[in-house]
Backbone as a printed PyTorch tensor [residue, N CA C, xyz], in Angstrom:
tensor([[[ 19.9730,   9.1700, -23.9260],
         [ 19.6200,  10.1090, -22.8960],
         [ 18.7980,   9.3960, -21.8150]],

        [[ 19.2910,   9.2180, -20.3130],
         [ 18.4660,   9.0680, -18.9770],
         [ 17.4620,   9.7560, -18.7930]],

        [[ 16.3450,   8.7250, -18.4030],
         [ 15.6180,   9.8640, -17.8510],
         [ 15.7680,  10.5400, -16.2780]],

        [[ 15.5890,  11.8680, -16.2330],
         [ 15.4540,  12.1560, -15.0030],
         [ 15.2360,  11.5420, -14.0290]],

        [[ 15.6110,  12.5250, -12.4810],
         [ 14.9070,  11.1370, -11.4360],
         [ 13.8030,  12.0160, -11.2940]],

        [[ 13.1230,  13.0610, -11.7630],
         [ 11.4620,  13.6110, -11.5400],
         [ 10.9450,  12.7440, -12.5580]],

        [[ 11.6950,  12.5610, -13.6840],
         [ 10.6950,  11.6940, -14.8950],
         [ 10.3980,  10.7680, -14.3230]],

        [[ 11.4800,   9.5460, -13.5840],
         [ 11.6060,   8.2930, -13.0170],
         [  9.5810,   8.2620, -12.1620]],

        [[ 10.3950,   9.3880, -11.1080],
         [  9.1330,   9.1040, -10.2630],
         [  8.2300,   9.2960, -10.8100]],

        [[  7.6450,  10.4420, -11.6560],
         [  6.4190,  10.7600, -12.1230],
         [  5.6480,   9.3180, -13.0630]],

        [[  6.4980,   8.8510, -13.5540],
         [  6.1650,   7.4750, -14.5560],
         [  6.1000,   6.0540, -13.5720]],

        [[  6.4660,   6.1780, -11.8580],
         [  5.9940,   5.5830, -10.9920],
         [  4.7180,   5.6090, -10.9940]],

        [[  4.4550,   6.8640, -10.2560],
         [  3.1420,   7.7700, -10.2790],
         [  1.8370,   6.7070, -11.0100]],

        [[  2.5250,   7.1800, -12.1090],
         [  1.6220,   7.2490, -13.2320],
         [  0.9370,   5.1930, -13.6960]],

        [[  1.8520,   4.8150, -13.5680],
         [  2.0060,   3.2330, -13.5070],
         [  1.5290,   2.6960, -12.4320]],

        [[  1.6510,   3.0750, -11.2480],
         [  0.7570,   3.0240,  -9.7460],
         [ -0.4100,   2.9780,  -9.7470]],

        [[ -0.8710,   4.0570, -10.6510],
         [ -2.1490,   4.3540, -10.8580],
         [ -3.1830,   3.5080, -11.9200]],

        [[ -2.1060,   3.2080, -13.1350],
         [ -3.1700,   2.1460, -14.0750],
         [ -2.8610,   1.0180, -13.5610]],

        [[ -2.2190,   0.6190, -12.8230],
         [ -2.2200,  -0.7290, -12.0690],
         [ -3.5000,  -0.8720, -11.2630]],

        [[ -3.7460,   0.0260, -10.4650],
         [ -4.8570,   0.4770,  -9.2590],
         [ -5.7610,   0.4180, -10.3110]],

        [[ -6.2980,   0.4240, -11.6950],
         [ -7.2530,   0.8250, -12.6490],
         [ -7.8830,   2.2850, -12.8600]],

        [[ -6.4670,   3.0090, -12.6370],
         [ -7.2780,   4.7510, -12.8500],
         [ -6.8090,   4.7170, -14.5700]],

        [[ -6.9720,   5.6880, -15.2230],
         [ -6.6520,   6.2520, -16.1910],
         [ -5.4930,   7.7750, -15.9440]],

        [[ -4.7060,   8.2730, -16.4540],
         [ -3.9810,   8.8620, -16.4750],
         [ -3.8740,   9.9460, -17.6610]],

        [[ -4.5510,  11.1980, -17.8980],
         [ -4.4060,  11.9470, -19.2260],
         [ -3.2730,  13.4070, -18.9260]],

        [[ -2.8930,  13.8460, -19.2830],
         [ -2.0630,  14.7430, -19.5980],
         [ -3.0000,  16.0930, -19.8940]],

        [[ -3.6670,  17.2220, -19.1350],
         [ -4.1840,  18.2190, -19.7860],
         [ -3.8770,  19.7170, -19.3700]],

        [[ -4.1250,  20.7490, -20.1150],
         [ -3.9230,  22.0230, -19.7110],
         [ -3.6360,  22.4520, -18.2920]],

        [[ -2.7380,  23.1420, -17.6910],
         [ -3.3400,  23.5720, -16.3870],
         [ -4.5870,  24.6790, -16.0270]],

        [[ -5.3490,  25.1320, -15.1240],
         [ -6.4030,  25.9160, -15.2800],
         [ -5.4270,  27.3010, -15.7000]],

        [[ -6.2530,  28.2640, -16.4430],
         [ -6.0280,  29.1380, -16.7370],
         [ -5.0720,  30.1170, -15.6720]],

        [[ -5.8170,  29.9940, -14.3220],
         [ -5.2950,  31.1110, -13.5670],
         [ -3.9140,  30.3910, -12.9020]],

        [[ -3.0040,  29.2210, -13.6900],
         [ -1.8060,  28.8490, -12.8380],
         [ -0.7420,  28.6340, -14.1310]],

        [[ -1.3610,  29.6810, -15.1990],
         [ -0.3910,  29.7600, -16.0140],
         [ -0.1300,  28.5180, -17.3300]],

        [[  0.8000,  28.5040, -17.9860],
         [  0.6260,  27.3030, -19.3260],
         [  1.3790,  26.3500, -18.6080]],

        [[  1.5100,  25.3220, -19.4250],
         [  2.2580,  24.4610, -18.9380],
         [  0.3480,  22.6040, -18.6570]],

        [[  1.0030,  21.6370, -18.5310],
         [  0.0630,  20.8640, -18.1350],
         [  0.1710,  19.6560, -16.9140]],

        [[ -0.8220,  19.2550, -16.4450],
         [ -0.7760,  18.3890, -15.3200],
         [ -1.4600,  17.1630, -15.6230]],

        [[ -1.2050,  16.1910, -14.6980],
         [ -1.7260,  15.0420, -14.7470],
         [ -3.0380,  15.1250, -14.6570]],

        [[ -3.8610,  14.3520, -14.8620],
         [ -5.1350,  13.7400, -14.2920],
         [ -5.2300,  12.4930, -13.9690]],

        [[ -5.6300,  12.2350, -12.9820],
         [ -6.0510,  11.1180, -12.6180],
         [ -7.6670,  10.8310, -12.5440]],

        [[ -8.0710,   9.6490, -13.4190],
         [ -9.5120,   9.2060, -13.3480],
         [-10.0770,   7.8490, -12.8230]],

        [[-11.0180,   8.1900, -11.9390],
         [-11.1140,   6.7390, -11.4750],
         [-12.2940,   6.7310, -12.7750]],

        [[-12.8810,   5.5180, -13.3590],
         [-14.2940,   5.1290, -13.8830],
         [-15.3730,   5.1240, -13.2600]],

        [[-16.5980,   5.4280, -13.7160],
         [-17.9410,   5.4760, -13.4370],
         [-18.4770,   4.1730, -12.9140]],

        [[-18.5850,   3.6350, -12.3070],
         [-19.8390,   2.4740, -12.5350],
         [-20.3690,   1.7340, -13.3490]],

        [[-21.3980,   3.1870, -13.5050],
         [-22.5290,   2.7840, -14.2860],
         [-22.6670,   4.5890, -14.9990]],

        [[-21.7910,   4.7790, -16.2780],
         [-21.8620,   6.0250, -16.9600],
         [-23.5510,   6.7020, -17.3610]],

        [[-23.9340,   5.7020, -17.5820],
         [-25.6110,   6.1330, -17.8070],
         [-26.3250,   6.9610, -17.2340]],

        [[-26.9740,   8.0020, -17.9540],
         [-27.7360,   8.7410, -17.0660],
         [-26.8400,  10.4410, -16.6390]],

        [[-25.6720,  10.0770, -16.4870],
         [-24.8210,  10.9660, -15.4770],
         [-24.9880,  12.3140, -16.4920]],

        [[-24.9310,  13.7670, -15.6910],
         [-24.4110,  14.7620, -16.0990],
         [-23.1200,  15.2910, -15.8040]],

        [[-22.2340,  14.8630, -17.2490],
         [-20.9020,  15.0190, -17.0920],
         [-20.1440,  16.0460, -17.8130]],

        [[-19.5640,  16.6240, -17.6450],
         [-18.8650,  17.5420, -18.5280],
         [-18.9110,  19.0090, -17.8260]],

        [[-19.0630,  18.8370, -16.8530],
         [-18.7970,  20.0230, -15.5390],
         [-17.1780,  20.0130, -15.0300]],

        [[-16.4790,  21.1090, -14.6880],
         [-15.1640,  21.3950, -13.8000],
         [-14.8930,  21.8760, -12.9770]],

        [[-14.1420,  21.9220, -12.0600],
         [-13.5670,  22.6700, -11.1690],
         [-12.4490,  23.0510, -11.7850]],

        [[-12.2560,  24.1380, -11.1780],
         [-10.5380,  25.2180, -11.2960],
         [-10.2160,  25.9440, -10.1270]],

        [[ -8.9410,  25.5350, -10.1050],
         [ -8.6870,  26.8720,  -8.8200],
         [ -7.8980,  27.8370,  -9.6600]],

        [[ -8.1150,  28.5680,  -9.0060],
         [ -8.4950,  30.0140,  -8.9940],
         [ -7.4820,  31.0000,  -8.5170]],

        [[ -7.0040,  32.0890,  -8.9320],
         [ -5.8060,  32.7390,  -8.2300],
         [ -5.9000,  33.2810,  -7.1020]],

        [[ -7.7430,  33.7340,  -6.6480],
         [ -7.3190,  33.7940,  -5.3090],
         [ -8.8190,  33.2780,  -4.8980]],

        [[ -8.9770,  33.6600,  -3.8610],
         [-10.6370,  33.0590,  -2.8200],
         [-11.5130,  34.2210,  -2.8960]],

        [[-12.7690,  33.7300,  -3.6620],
         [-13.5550,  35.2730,  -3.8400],
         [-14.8180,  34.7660,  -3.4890]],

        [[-15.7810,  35.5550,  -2.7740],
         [-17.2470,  34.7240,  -2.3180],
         [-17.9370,  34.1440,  -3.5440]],

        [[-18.0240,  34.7510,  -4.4400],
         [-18.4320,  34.1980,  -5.8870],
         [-18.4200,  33.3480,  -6.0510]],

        [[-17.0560,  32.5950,  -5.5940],
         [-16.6020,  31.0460,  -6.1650],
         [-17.5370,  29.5750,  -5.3870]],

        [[-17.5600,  28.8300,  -6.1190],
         [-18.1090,  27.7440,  -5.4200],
         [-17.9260,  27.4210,  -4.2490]],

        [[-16.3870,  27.2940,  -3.8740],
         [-15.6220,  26.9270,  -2.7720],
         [-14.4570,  28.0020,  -2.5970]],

        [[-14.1830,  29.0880,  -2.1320],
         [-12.8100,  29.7970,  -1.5090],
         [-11.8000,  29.7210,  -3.3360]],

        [[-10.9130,  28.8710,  -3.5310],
         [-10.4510,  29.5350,  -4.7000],
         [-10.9810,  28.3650,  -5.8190]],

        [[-11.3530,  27.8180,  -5.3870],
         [-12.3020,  26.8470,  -6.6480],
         [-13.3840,  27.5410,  -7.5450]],

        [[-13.5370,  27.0980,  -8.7060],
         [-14.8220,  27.9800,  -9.0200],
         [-15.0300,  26.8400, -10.2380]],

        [[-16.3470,  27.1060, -10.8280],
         [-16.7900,  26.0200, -12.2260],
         [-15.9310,  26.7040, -13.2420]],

        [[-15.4020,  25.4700, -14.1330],
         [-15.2980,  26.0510, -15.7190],
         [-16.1030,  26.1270, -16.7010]],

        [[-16.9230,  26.4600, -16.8150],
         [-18.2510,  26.2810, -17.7040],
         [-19.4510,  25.7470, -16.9800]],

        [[-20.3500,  25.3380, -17.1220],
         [-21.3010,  24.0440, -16.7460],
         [-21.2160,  23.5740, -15.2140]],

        [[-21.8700,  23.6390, -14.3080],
         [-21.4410,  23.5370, -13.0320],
         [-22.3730,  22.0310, -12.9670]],

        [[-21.6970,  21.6150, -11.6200],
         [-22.5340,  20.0970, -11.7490],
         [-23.9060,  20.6540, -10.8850]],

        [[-24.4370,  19.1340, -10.8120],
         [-26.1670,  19.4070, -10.5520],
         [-26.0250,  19.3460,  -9.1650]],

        [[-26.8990,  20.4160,  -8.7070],
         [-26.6690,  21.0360,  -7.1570],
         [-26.7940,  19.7830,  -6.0130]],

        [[-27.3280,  19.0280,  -6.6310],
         [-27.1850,  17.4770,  -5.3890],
         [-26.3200,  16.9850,  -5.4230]],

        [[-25.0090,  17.5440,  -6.1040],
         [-23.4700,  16.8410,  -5.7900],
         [-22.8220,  17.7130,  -4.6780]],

        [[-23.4390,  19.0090,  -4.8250],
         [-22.4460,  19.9270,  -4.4960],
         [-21.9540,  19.9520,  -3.3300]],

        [[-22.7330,  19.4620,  -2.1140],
         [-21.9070,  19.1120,  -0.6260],
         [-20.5410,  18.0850,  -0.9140]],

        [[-20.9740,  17.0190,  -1.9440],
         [-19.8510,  15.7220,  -2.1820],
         [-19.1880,  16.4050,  -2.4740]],

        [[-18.9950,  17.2510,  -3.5710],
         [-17.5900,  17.6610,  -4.2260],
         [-16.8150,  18.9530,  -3.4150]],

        [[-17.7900,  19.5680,  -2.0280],
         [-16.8490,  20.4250,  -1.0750],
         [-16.1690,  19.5850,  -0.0170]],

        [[-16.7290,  17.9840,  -0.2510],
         [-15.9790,  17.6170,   0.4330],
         [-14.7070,  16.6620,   0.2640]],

        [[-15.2180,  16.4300,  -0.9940],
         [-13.8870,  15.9960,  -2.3070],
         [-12.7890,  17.3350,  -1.9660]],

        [[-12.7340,  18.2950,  -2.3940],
         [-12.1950,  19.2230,  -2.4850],
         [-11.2140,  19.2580,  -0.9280]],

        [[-12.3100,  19.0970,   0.1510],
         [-11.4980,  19.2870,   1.6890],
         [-10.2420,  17.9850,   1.5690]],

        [[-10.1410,  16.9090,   0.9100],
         [ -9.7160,  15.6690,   1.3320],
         [ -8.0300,  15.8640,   0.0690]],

        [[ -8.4950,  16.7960,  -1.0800],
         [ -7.3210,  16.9850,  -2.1630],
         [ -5.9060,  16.9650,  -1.9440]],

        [[ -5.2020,  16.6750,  -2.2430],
         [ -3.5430,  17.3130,  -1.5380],
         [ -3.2150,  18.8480,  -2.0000]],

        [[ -2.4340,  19.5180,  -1.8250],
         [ -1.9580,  20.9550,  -1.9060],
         [ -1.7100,  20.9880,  -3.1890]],

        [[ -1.4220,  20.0970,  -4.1020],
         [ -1.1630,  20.5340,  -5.6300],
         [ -1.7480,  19.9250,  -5.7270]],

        [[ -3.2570,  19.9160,  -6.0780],
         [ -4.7080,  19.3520,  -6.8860],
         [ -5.0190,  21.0400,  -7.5720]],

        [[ -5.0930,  20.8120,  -8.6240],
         [ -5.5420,  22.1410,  -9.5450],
         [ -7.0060,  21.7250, -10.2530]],

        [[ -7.7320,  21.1600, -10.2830],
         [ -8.5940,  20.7520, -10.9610],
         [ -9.8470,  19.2020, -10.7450]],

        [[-10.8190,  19.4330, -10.7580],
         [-11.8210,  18.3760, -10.7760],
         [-12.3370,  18.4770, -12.0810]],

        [[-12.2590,  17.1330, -12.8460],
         [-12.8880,  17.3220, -14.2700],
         [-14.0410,  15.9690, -14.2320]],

        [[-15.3160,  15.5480, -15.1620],
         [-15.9850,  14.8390, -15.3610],
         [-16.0430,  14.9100, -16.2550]],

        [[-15.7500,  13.8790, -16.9540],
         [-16.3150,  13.2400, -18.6930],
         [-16.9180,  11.6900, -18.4310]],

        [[-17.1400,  11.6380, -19.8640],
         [-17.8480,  10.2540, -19.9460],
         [-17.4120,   9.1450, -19.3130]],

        [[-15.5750,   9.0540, -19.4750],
         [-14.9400,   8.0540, -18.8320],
         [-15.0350,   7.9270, -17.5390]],

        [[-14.8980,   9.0720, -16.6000],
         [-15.5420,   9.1510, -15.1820],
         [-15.0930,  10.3870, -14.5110]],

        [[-14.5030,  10.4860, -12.8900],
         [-13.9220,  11.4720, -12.5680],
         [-12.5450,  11.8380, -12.1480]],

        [[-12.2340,  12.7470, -12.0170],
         [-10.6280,  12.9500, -12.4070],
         [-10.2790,  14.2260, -11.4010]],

        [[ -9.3480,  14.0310, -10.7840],
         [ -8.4670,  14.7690, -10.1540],
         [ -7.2520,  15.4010, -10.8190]],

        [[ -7.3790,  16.3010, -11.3110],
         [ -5.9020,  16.8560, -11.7070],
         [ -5.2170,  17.4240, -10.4320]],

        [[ -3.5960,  17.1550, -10.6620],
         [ -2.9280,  17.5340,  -9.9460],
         [ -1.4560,  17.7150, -10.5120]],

        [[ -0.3450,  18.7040,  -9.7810],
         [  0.7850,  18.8080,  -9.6930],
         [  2.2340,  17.5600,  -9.4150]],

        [[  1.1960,  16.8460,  -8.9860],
         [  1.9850,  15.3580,  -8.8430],
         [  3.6720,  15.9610,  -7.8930]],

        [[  3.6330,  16.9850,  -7.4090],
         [  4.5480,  17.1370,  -6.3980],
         [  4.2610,  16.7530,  -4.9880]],

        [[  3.4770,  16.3080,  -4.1950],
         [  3.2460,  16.1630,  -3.5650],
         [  3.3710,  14.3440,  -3.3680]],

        [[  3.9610,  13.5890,  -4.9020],
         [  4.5310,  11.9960,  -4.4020],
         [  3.4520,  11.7580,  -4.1880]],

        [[  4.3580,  10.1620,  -3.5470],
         [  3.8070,   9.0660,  -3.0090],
         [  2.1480,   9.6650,  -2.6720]],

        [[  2.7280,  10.2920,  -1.2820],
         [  1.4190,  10.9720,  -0.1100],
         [  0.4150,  11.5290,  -1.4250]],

        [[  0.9650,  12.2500,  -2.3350],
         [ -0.3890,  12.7960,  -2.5960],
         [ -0.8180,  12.0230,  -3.5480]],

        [[ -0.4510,  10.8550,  -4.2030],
         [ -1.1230,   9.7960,  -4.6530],
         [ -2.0880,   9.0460,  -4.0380]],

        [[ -1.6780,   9.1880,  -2.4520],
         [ -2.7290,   7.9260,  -1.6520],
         [ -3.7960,   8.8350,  -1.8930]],

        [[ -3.1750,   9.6910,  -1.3690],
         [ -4.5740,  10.9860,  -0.8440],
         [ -5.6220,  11.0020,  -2.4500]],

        [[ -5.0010,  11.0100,  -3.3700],
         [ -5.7730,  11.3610,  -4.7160],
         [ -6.5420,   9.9520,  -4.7710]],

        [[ -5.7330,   8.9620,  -4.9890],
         [ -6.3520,   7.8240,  -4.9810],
         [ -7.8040,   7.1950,  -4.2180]],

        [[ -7.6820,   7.3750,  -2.7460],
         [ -8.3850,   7.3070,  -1.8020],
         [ -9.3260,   8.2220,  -2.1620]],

        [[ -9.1080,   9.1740,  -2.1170],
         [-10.5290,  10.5060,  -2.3460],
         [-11.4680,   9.9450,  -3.2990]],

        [[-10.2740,   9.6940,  -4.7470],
         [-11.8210,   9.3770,  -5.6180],
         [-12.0960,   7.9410,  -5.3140]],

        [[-11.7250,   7.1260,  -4.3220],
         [-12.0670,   5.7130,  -4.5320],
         [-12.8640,   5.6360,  -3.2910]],

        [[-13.4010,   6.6930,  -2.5920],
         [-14.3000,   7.2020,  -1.5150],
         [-15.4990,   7.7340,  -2.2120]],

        [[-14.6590,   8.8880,  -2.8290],
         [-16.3860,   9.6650,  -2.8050],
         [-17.1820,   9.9090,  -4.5270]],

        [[-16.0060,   9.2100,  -5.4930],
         [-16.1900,   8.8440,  -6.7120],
         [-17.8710,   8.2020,  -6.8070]],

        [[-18.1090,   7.0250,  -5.8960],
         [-19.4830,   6.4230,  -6.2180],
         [-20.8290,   7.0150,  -5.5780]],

        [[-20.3720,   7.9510,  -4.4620],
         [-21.3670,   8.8480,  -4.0550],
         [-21.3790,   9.9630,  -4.5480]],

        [[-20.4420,  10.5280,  -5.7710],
         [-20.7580,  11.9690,  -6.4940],
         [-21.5440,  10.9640,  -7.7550]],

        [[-21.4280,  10.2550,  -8.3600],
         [-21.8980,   9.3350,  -9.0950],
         [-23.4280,   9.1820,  -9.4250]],

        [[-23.8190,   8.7380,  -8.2360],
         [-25.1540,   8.8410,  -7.7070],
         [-25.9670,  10.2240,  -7.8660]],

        [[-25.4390,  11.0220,  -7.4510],
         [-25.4730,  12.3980,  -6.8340],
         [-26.1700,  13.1320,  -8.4100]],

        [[-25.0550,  12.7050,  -9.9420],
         [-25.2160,  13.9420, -10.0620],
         [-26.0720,  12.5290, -11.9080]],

        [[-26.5530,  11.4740, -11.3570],
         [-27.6140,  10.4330, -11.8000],
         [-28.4420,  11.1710, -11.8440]],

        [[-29.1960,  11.3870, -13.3580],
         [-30.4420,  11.9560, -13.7580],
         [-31.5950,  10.2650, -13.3740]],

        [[-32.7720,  10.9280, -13.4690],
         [-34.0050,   9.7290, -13.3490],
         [-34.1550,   8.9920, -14.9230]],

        [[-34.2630,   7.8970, -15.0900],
         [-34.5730,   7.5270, -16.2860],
         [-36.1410,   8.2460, -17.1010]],

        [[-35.7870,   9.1380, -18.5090],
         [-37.0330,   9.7290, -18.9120],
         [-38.3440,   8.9250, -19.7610]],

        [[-38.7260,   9.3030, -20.2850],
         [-39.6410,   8.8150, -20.8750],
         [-38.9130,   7.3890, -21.7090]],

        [[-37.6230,   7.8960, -22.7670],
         [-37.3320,   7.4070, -23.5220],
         [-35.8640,   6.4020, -22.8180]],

        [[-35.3680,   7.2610, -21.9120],
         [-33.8320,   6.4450, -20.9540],
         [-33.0030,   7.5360, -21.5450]],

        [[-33.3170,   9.0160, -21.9660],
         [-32.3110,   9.7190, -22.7150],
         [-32.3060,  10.8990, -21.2980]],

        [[-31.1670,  10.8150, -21.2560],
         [-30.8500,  12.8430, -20.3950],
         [-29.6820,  13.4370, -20.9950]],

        [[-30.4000,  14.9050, -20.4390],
         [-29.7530,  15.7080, -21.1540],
         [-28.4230,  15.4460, -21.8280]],

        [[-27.1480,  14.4400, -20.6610],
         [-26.1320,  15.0800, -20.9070],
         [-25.8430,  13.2750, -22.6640]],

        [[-26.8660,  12.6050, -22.6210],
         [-27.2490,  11.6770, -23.4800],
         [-27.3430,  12.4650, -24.7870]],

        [[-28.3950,  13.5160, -24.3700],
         [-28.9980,  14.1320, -25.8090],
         [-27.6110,  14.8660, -26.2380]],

        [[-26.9470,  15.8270, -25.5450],
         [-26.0080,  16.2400, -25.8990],
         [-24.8110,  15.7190, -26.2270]],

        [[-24.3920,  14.3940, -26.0320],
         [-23.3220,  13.8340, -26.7990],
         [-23.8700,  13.1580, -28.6280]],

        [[-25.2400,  12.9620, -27.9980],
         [-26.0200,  12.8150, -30.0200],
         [-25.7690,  13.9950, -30.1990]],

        [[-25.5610,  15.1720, -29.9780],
         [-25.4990,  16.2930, -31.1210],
         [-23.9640,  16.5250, -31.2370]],

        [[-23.3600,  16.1310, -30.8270],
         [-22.0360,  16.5590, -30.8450],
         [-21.3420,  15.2080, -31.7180]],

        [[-22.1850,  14.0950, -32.3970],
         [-21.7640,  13.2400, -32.9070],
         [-22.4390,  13.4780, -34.5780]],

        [[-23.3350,  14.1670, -34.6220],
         [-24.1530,  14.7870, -35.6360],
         [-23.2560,  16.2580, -36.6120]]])
């Protein structure tokens, strides 16, 4: 069995990208765009230390003042309010099928529809390879007494 020519390209895509040194995961789409899953694309952290990670974006089925941004809104855990201009402006720079901003340990990640090709690869690419090291910074706790923050303490309990 051939693969498709959407498989073809998408495994371009995808190979484009760990060449460039992103990471590539496969996850849920947000709730409000139905089952099914999308790419992510992650650029890496820097310097992971310190960071409070494990915050999301989702869009949203429609634009409600509530929301962070028009149809964006947090999935849980919102990031620390000194990112939050970076990531409305992450958000302005996205292509039309971006469904998602995720942060984990590995770093940050753009999910998207990957219909939007080539173009919306640069565009994904470029965004986080722009504003990736200034949300970075942004959402950098101060070193504490001990060098532990929160989002430190909370991966020891989740290993416990």
């Amino acid at each position: 069995m051939k693969p498709s020519d959407r498989d073809r390209r998408l495994a371009g895509l995808r190979q484009r990208a760990i060449a460039s040194g992103m990471t590539v995961k496969m996850r849920p789409l947000p709730p409000a765009l139905g089952e099914g899953t999308a790419a992510v694309y992650f650029n890496r952290w820097d310097d992971p230390r310190r960071l409070v990670v494990g915050w999301n974006l989702e869009l949203q089925r429609m634009s409600h003042e509530l929301h962070f941004a028009g149809r964006w809104d947090w999935s849980g855990r919102a990031a620390p309010e000194a990112a939050w201009h970076l990531i409305r402006e992450l958000l302005d720079r996205l292509p039309e099928d971006a469904c998602g901003i995720q942060s984990t340990r590995g770093g940050l990640g753009i999910q998207w529809q990957e219909r939007s090709g080539d173009k919306g690869f640069e565009t994904v690419e470029q965004s986080l390879q722009q504003m990736r090291p200034e949300i970075e910074e942004a959402i950098r706790q101060p070193a504490g007494r001990n060098g532990d923050s929160d989002a430190d303490e909370e991966e020891k309990g989740e290993r416990q």
